[in-house]
N, C-alpha and C positions, 0 to 999 in steps of 0.2 A: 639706808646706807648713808651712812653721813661721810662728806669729804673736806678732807684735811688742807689747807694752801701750805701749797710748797712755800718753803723758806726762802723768803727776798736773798739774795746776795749783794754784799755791799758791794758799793765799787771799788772796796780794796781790795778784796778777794777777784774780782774782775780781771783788774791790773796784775796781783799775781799769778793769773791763769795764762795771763797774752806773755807775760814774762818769759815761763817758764815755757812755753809753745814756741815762744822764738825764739830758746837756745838752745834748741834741739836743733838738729841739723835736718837741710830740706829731704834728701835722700836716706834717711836715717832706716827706713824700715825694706828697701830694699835687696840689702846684703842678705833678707835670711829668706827672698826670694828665689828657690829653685826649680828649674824646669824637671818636670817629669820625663821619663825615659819613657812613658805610655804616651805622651803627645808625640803627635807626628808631627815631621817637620813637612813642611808641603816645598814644591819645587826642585828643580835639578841644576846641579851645574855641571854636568858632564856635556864633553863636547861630542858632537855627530860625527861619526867616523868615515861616512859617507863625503866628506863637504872637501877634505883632502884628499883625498882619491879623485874627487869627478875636477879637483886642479888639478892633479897630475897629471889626467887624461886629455885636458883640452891644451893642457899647456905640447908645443911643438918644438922647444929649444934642445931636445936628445932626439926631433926626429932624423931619418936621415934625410941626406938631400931626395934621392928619388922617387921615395913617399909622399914630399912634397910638393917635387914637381907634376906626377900622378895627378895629386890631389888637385893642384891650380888645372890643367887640363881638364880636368874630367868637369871642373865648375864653368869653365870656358864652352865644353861641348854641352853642356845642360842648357846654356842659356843662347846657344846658337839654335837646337830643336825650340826653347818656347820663342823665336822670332821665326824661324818657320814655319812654326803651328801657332800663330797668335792669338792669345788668349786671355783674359784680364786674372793676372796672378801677380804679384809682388815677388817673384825669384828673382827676376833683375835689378828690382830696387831694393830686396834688402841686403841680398849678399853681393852689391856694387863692385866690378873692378873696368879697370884699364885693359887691361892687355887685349881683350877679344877684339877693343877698338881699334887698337894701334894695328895688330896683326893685318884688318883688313883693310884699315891705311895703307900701311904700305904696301899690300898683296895689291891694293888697285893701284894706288900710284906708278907701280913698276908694271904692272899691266897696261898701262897707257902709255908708260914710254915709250914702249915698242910702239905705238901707234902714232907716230909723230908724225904731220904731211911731212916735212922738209927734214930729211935722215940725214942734213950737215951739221942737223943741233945735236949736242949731245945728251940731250934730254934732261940736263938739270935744272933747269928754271919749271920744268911739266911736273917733274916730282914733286918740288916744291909748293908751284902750283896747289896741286891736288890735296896736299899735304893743309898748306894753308886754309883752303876753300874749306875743307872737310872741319878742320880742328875750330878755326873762325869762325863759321859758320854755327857748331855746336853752339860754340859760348854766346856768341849774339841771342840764337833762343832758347838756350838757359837762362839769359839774363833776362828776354824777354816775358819769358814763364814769371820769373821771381816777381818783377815790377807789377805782371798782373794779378799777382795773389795765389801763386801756385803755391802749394804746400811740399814738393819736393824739393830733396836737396839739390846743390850746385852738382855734387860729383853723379850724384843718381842719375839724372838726365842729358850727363855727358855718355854715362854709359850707355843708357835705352839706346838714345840719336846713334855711337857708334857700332854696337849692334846691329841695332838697324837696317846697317848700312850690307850688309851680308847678301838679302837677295838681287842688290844691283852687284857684287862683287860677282856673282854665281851669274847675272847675267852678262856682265863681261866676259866672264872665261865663254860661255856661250857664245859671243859675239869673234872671239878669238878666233875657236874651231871651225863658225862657219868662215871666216876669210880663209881658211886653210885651203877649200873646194874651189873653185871657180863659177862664183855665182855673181851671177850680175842683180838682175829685177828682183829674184827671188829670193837671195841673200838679203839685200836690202830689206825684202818687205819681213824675213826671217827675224833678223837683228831688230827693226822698230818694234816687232810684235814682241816678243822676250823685255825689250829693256822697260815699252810700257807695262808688260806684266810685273815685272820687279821692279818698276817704279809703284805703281800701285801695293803690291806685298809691301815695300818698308813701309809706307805713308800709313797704309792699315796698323802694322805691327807697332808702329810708334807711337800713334794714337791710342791705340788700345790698351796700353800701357800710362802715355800720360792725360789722356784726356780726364781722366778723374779726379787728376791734380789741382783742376783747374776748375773757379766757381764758376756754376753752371750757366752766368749768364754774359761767360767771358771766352768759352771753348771756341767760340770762330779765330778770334783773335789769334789764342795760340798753336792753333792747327794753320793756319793760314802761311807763317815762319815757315813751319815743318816741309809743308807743302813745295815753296819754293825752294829749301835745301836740299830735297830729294830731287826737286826736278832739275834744278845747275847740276848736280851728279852727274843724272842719267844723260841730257842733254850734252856733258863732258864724253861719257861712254861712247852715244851714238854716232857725233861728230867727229871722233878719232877713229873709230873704228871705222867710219864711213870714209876719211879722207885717208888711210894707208890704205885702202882696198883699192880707191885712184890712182896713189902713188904707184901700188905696186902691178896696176893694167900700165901703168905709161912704159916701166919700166920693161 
């Protein structure tokens, strides 16, 4: 088989090739480019019909007020049983509120009113008192949680600490009832046995909550705060209730 050499092209034929290549236009062949109605197009844009609806539902600006107030209550009495029954769950740190503190703020503070030695005061400076010691107190070992490397929020462990505070409230009312009887030795030894039980109950229930917070080789530290805020409480509880039971044999 004999083979033939392709014909040299000059380089003026060359030059007319690049010519006529570069006055064509860059896009030139693309117009008679059509998509087939057999190819599928892939992807959706339709929106989820779900995704507006589950707003409608979380959102609460048409609820009425008494659904709402229901609803705050019933998150208030949830997080009152988990500090009675303490237990390491995140209910009181994720869904954080105010109000279950305040309430038993001020349900002790006015419970100690009444407990004042000297009944010429009229008990505002004790409210107060109690008011401050309690709310101060919180924020000192919040703040001291944060500086040792606790990983919870400011308002979270304002909560836990006022929670908390629920088994010494429950043993004031306790300490209330027994000065109603007339008990001398046995009262007394009544009342210290209760207040130390519910001094113990918060210190437990508020540790078991934030001790986790806390790197593990710093937990004395911030338990140690805890410790002496529950005990200024109770020690507030048992020395009021002890000196109106005095008051009220002299009288």
């Amino acid at each position: 088989m004999t083979l033939y050499p392709s014909p040299r092209r000059s380089s003026e034929d060359l030059k007319m090739a690049e010519a006529e290549d570069s006055s064509k236009p860059l896009f030139a062949g693309l117009s008679d480019v059509s998509i087939s109605e057999d190819i599928p197009v892939e992807g959706e844009i339709t929106v989820p019909v779900g995704t507006h609806a589950q707003e409608e539902d979380s959102s609460t600006l048409d609820e009425p007020i008494k659904e709402t107030i229901m609803r705050d209550l019933k998150a208030v009495g949830k997080k009152f049983v988990h500090v009675m029954y303490p237990r390491k769950s995140s209910a009181l740190l994720r869904d954080w509120d105010l109000w279950g503190p305040l309430i038993l703020c001020v349900t002790l503070a006015l419970m100690l009113q009444g407990g004042s030695v000297n009944s010429s005061e009229d008990g505002g400076p004790q409210f107060a008192e109690v008011f401050v010691v309690i709310w101060f107190g919180a924020v000192v070992i919040t703040l001291n949680s944060k500086l040792l490397g606790g990983t919870i929020s400011f308002f979270q462990s304002l909560c836990v600490l006022g929670y908390c505070i629920l088994p010494l409230t429950v043993a004031m009312l306790v300490c209330r009832l027994v000065l109603l009887g007339n008990f001398d030795t046995i009262g007394f030894i009544i009342r210290l046995l209760v207040v130390i039980a519910m001094f113990a109950w918060s210190t437990f229930a508020s540790t078991a909550f934030l001790a986790d917070s806390q790197p593990p080789n710093r937990k004395a530290l911030a338990i140690y705060p805890i410790f002496l805020f529950y005990f200024v409480i109770s020690w507030m509880i048992l020395s009021f209730t002890t000196g109106a039971k005095e008051k009220g044999g002299k009288d």
